[in-house]
CHARMM internal coordinates of N, CA and C (Angstrom, degrees):
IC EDIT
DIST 1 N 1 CA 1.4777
DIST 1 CA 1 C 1.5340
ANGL 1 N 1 CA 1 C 109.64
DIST 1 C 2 N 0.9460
ANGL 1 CA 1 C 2 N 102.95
DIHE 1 N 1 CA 1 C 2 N 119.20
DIST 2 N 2 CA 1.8274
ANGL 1 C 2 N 2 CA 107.96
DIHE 1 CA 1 C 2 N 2 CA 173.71
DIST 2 CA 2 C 1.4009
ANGL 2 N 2 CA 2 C 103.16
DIHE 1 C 2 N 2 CA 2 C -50.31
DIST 2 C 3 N 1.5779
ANGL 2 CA 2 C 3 N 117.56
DIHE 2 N 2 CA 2 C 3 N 161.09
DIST 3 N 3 CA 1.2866
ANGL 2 C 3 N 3 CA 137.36
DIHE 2 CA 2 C 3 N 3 CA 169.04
DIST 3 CA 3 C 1.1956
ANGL 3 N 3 CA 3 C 110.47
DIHE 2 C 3 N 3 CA 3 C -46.02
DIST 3 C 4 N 1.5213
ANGL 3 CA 3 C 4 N 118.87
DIHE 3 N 3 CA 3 C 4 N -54.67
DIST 4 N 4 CA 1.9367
ANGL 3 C 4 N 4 CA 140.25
DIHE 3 CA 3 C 4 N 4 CA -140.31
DIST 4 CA 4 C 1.9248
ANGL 4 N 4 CA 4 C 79.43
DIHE 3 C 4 N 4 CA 4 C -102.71
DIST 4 C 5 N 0.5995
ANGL 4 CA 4 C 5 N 105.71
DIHE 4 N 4 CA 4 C 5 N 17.34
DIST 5 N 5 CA 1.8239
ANGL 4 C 5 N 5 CA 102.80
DIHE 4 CA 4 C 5 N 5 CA 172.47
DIST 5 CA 5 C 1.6686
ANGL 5 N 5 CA 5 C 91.93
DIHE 4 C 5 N 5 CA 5 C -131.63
DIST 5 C 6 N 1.2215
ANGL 5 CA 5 C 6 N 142.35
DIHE 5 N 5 CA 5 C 6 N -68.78
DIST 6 N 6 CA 1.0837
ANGL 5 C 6 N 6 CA 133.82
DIHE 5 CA 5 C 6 N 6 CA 160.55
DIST 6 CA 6 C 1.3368
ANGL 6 N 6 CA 6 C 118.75
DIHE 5 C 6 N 6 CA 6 C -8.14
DIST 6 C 7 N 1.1770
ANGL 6 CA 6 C 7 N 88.63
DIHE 6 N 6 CA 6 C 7 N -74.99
DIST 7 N 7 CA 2.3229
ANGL 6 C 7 N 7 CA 100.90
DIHE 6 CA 6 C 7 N 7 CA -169.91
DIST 7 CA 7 C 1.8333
ANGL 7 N 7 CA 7 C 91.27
DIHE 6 C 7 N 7 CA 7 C -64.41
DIST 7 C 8 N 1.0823
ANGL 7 CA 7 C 8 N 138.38
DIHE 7 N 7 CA 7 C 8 N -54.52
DIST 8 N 8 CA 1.3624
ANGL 7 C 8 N 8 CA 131.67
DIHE 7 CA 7 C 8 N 8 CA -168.85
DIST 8 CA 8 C 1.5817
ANGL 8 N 8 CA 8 C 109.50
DIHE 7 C 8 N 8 CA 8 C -53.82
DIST 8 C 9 N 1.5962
ANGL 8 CA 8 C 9 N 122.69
DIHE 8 N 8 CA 8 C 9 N -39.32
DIST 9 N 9 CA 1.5068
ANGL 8 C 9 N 9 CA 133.52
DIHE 8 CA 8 C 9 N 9 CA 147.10
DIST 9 CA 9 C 0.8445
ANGL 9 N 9 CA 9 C 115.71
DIHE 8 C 9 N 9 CA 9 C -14.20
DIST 9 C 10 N 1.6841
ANGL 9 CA 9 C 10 N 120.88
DIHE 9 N 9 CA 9 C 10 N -97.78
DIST 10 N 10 CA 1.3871
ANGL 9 C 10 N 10 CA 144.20
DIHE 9 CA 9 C 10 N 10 CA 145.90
DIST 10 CA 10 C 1.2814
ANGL 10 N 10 CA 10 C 117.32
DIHE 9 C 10 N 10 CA 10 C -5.33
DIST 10 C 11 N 1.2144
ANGL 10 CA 10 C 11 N 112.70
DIHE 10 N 10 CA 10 C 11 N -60.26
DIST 11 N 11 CA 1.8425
ANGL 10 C 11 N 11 CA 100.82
DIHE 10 CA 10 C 11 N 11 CA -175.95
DIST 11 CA 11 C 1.6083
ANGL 11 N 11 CA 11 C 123.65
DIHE 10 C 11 N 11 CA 11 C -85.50
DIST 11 C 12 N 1.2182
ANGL 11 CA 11 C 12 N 97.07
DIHE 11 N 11 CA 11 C 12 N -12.65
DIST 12 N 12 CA 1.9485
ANGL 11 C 12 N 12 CA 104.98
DIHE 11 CA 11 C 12 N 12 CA 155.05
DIST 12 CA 12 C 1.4622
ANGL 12 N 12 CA 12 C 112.10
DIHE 11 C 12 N 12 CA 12 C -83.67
DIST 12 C 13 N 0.8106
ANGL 12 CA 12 C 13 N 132.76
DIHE 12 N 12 CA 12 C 13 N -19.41
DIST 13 N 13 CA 2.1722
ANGL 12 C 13 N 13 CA 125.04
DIHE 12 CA 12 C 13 N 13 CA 169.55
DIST 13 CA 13 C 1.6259
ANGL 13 N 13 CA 13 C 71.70
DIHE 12 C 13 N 13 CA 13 C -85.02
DIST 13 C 14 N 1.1220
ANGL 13 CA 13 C 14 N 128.99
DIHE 13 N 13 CA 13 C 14 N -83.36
DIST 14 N 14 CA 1.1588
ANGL 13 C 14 N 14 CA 109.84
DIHE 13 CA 13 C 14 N 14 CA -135.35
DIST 14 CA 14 C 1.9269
ANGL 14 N 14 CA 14 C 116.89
DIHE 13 C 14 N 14 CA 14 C -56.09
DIST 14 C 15 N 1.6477
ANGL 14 CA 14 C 15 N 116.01
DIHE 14 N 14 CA 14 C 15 N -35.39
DIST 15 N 15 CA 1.2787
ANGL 14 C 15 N 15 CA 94.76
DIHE 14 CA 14 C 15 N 15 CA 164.19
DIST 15 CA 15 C 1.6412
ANGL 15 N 15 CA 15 C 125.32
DIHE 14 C 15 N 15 CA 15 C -82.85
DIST 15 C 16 N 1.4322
ANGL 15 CA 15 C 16 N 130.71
DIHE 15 N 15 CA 15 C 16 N 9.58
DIST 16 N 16 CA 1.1941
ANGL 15 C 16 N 16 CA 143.29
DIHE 15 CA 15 C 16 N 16 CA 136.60
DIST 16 CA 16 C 1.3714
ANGL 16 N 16 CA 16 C 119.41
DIHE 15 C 16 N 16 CA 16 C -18.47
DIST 16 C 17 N 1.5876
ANGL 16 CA 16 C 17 N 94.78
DIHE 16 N 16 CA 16 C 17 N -78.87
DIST 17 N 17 CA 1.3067
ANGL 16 C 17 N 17 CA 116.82
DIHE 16 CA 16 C 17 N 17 CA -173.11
DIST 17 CA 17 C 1.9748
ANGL 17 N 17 CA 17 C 104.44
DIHE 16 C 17 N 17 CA 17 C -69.70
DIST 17 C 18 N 0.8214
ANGL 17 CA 17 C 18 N 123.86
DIHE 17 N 17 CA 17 C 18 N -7.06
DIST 18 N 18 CA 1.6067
ANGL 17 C 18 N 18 CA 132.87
DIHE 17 CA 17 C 18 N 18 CA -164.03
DIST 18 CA 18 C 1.5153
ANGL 18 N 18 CA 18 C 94.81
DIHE 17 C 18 N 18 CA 18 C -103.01
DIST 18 C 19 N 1.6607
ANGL 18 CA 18 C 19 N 125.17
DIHE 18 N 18 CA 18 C 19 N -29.75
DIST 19 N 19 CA 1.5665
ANGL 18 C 19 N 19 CA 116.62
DIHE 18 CA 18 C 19 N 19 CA 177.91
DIST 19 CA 19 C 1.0247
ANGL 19 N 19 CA 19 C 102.38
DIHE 18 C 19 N 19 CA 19 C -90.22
DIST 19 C 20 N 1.6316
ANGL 19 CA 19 C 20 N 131.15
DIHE 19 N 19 CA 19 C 20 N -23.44
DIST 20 N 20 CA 1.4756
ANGL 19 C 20 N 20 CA 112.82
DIHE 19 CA 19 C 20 N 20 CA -170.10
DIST 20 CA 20 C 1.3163
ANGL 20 N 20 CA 20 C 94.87
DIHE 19 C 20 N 20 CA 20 C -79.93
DIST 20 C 21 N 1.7775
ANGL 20 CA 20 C 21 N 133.17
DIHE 20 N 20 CA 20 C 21 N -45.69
DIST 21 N 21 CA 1.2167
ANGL 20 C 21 N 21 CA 109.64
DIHE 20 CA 20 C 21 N 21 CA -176.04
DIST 21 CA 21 C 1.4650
ANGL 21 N 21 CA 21 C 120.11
DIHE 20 C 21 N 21 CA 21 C -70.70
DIST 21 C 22 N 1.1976
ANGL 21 CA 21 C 22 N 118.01
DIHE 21 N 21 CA 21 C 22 N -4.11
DIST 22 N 22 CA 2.1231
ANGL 21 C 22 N 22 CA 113.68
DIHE 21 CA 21 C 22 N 22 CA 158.55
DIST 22 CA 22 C 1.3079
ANGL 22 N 22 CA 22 C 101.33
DIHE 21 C 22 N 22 CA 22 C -64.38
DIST 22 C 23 N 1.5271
ANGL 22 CA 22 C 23 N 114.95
DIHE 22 N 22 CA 22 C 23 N -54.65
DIST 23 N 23 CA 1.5849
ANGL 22 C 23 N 23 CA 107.64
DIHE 22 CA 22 C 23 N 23 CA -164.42
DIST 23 CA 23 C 1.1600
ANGL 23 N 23 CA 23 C 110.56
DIHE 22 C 23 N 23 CA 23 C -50.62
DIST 23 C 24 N 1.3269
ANGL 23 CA 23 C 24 N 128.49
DIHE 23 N 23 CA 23 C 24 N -60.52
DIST 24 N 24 CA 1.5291
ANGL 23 C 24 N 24 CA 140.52
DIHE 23 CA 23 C 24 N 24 CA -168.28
DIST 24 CA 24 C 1.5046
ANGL 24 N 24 CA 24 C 101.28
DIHE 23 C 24 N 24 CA 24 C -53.36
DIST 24 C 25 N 1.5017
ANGL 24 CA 24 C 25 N 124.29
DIHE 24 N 24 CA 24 C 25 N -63.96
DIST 25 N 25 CA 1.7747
ANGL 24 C 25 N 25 CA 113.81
DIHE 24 CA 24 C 25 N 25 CA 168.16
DIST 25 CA 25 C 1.5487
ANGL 25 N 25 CA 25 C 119.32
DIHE 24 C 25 N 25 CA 25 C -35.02
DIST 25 C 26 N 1.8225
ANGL 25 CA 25 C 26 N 102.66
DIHE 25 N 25 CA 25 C 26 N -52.78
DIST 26 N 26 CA 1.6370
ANGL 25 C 26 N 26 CA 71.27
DIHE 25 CA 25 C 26 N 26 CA 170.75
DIST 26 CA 26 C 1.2148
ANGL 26 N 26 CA 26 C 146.30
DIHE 25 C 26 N 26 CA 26 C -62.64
DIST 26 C 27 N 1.3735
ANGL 26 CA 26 C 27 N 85.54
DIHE 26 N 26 CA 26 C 27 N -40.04
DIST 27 N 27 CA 1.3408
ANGL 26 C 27 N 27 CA 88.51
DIHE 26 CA 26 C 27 N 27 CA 173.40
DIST 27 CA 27 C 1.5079
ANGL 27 N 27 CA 27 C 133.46
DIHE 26 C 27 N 27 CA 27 C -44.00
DIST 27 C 28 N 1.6380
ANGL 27 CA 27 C 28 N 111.03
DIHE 27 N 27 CA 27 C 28 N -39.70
DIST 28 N 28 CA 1.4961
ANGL 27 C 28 N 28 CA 123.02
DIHE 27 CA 27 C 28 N 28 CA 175.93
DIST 28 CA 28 C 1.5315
ANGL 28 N 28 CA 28 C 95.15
DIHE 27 C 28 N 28 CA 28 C -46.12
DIST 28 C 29 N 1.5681
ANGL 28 CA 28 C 29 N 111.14
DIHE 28 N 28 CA 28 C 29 N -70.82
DIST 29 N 29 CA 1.5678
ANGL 28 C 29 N 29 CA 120.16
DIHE 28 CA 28 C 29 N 29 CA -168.03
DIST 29 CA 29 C 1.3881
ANGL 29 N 29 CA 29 C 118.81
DIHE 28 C 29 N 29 CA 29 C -27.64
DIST 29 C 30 N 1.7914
ANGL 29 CA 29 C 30 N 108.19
DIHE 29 N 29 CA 29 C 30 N -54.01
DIST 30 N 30 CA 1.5394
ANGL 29 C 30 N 30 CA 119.51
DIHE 29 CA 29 C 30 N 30 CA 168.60
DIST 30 CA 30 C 1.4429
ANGL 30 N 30 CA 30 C 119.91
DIHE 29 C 30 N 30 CA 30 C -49.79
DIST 30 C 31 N 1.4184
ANGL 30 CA 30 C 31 N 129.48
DIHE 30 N 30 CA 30 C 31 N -45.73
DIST 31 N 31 CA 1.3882
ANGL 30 C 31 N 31 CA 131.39
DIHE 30 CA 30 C 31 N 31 CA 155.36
DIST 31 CA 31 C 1.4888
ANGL 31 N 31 CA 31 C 122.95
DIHE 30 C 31 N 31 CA 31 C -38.61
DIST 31 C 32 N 1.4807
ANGL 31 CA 31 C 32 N 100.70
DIHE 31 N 31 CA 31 C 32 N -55.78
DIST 32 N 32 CA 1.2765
ANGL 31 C 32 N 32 CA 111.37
DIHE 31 CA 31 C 32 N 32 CA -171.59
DIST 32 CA 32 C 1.7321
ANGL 32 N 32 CA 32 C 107.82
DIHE 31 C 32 N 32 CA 32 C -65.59
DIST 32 C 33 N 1.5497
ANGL 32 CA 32 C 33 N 120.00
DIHE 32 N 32 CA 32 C 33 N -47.84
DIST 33 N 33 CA 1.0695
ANGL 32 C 33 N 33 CA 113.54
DIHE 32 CA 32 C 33 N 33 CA -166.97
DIST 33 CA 33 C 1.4491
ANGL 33 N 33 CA 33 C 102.46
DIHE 32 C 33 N 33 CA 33 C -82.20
DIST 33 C 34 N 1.6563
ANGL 33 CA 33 C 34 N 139.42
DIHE 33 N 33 CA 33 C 34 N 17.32
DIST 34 N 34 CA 1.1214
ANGL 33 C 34 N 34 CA 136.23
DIHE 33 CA 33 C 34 N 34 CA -175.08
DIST 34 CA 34 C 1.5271
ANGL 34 N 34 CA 34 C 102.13
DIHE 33 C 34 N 34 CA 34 C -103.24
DIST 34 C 35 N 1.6868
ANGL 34 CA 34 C 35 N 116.02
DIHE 34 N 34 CA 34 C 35 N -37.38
DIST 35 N 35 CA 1.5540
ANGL 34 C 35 N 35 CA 131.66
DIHE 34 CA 34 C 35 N 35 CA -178.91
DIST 35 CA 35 C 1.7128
ANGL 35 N 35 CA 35 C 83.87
DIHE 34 C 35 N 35 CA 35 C -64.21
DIST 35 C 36 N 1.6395
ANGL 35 CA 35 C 36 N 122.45
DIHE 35 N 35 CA 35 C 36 N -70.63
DIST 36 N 36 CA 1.1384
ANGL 35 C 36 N 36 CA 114.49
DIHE 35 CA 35 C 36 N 36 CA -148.89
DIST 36 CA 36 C 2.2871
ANGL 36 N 36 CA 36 C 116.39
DIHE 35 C 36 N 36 CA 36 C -61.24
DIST 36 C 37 N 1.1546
ANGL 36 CA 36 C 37 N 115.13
DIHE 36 N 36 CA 36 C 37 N -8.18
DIST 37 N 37 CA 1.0851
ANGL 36 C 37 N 37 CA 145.68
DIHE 36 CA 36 C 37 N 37 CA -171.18
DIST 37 CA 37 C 1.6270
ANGL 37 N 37 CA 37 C 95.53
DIHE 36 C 37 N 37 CA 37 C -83.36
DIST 37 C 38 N 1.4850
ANGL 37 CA 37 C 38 N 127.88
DIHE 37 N 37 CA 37 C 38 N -76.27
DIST 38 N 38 CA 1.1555
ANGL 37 C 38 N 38 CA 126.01
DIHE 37 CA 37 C 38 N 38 CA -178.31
DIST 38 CA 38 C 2.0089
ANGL 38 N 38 CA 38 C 112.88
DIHE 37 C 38 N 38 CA 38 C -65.18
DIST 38 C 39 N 1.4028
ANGL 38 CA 38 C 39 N 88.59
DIHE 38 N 38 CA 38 C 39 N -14.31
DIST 39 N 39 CA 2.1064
ANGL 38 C 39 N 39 CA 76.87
DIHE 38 CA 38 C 39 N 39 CA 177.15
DIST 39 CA 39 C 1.3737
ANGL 39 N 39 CA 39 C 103.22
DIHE 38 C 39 N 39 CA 39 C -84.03
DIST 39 C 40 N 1.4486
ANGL 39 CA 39 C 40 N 119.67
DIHE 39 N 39 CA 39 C 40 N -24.68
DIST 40 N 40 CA 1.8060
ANGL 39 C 40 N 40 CA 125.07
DIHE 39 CA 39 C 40 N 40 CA -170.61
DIST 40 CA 40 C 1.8446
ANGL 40 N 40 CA 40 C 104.80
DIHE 39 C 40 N 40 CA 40 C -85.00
DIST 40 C 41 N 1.3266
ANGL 40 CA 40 C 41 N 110.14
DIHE 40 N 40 CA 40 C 41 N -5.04
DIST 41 N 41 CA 1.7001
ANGL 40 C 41 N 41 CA 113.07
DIHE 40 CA 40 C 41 N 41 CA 164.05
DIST 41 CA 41 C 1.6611
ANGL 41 N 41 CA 41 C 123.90
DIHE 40 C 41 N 41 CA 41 C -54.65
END
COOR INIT
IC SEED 1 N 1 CA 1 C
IC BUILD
């Protein structure tokens, strides 16, 4: 396997792994701004 196939590997897991950890933050945020929503009632 060439190098430039290697690194192209690598940099798809790696932005893979970079959306699931966005997804998962938002998600926190959505929690968070749902708690912070019902304390400001």
């Amino acid at each position: 396997m060439p190098k430039n196939e290697l690194t192209t590997l690598s940099w798809q897991l790696f932005q893979e792994e970079m959306l699931q950890k966005l997804q998962s933050c938002q998600q926190q945020i959505k929690e968070l701004d749902v708690r912070h929503a019902h304390i400001n009632q």
